[in-house]
N, C-alpha and C positions, 0 to 999 in steps of 0.2 A: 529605311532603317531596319537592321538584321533583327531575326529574334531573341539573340544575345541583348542588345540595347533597350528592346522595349522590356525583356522582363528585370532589365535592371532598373530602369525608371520605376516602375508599379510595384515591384516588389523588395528588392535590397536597398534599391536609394531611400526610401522613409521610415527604413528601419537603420542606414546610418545617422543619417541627420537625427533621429530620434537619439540616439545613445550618444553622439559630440552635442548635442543640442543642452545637454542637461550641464553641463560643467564650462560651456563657451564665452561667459565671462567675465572670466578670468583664464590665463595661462593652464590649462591642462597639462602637470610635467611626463607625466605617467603615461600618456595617448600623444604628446609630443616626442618622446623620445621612443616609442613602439612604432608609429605609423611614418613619423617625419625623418626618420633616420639617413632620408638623403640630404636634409639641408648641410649635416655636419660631412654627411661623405664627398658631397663636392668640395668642400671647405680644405679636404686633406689638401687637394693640389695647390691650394694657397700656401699652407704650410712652407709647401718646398721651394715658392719666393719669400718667405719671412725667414727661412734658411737660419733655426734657433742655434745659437752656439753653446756649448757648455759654458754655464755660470751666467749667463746671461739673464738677468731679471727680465721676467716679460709679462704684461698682462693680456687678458684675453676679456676681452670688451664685449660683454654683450656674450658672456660665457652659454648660457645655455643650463645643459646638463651635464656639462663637462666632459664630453669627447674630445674635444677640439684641443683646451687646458690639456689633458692629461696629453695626446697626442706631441705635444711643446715640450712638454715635462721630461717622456723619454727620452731629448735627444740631451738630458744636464741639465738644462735651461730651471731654475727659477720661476715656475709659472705661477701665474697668480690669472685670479676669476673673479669677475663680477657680471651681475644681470639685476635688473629692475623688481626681477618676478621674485619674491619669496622662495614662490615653489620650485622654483627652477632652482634657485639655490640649494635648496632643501634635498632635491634630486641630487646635488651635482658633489651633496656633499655626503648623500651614500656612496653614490658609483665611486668618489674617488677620494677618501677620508684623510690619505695625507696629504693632499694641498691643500693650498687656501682659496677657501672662496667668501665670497660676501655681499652684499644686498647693496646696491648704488646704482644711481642712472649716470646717462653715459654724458647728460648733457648739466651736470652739477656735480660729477664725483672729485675726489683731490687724493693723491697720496702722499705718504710723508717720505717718500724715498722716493726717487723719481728711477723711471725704468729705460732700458736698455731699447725696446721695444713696445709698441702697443697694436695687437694684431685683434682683428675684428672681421666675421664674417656675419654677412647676412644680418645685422644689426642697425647699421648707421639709417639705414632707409626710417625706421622704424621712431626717428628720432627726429621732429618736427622742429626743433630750435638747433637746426643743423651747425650756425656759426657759433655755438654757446659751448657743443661738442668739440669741434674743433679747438677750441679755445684751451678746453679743459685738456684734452689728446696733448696739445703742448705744453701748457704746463706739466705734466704727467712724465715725459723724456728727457733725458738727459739730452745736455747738450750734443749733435750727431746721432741721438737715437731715432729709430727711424718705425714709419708709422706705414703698417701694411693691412691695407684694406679689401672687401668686395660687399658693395651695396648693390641692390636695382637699380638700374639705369634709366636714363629718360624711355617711356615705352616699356619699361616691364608690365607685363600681364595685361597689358592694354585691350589684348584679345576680351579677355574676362570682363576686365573691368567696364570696356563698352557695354556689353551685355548685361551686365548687374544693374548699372545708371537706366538700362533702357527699360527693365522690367521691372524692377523697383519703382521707377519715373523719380528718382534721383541724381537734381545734376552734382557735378562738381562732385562725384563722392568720393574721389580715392581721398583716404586717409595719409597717405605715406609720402616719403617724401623722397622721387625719383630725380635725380639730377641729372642734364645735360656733362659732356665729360667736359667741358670746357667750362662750365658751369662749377664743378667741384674744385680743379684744378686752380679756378682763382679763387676759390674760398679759400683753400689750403695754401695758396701763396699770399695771401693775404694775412694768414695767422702767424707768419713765418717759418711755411717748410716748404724746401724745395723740392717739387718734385719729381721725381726721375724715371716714373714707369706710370702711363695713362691709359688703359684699356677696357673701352668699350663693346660688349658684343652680345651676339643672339645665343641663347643655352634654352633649346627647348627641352622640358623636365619633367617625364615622366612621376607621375601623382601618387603613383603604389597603390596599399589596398584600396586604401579611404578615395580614391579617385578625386573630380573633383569637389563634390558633396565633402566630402570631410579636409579638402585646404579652404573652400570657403568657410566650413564652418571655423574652425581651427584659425582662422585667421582674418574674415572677416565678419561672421555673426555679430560680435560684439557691438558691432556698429548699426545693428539693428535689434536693437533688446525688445524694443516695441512689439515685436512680432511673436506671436504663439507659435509651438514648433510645429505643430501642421502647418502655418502659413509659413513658416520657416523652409518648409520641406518643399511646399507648393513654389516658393520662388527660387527655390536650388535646381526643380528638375525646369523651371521657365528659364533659366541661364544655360543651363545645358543643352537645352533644346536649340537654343540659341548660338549654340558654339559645336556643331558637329564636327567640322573641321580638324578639333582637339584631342577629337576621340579617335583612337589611331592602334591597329589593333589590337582593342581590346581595353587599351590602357589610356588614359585618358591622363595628355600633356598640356603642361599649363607652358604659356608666350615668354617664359623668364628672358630677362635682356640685364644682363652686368654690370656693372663698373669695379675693374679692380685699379688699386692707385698703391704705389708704393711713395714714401715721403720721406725728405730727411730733415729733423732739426737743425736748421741754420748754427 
């Protein structure tokens, strides 16, 4: 191991974890939209298969902080935003004060005008009562509206996640909810949309600053609140240590694996 990686173990990794440790939670919007700004920049090349048309009402499920929203927005389109988090909304409704956004989960929401589209990145995993969403995705479309997704796929961050269950001595702990693509596909045919575009694959994704010390915290801490952030800190750099592989010049890439599904309302 180079002298780059050991002094970032002893000395920068316990003063990340120390600063994401304090606010992890709950949704941090402020340290998610500064540190995580690639989850919306992959998101753009989804856009350009949700292909927004002017006047088109569309929602953006599982909005965020509103990059994604406001991105739809330019092309005419009607955008409209929701997310779970508060804060995220609270965020999404500085960054971009003429649309609309609003506080709804994705697997209970309803609107009263039904939309042209319902585009969602990096969200649906995120949401354990998968066929409840779906449910709601259809009702939500007009009839031919059509529903343009990208979730984890069966196998995303599996790398990671081995290693967290191993040093934790936690089994079963992923939280989320990865699907096989044939797996989703008949979920989505089953609710009544057909669909016309099925893609599974490997995206390995550079972590930025926070490396992997701040996605784990930033997205899975929460799920050990038990823990003091020293011991917090002690089993971030015991995952690390555990996944050298990941760490790849310099920059340390998490195993992300896909699924994008385009859909149409019957």
């Amino acid at each position: 191991m180079d002298r780059l990686l050991v002094a970032y173990y002893w000395y920068v990794l316990p003063i990340v974890c120390e600063i994401l440790f304090m606010s992890s939670a709950v949704w941090d919007a402020t340290n998610y939209q500064e540190q995580f700004d690639y989850v919306w920049q992959y998101g753009e090349s989804l856009i350009s298969q949700l292909a927004p048309q002017a006047g088109e009402r569309i929602l953006d499920l599982g909005c965020g902080t509103g990059q994604l929203t406001q991105a739809i927005a330019t092309h005419g389109s009607i955008a409209l935003g929701i997310d779970s988090d508060p804060a995220m909304i609270a965020q999404a409704k500085a960054n971009y004060p003429s649309l609309s956004f609003w506080t709804d989960s994705a697997d209970s929401f309803q609107l009263s005008v039904p939309v042209d589209a319902v585009f969602s990145n990096a969200v649906l995993h995120w949401v354990s009562e998968a066929e409840a969403a779906v449910e709601h995705i259809v009702e939500a479309l007009k009839p031919g509206g059509r529903l343009v997704a990208e979730l984890g796929g069966k196998g995303n961050v599996q790398t990671i996640l081995t290693a967290l269950e191993e040093v934790s001595g936690e089994a079963n702990l992923n939280p989320w909810y990865f699907p096989g693509l044939g797996e989703y596909v008949a979920l989505l045919e089953a609710a009544g949309l057909s669909v016309t575009y099925a893609h599974i694959f490997d995206r390995p994704t550079p972590l930025g600053a926070s490396g992997l010390a701040g996605w784990l915290t930033m997205f899975g801490q929460r799920f050990f609140q038990h823990l003091s952030a020293e011991e917090w800190t002690r089993l971030v750099r015991q995952v690390e240590t555990k996944v050298p592989q990941l760490y790849q010049d310099g920059v340390w890439v998490a195993d992300y694996r896909r699924l994008r599904v385009i859909a149409i309302k019957v």
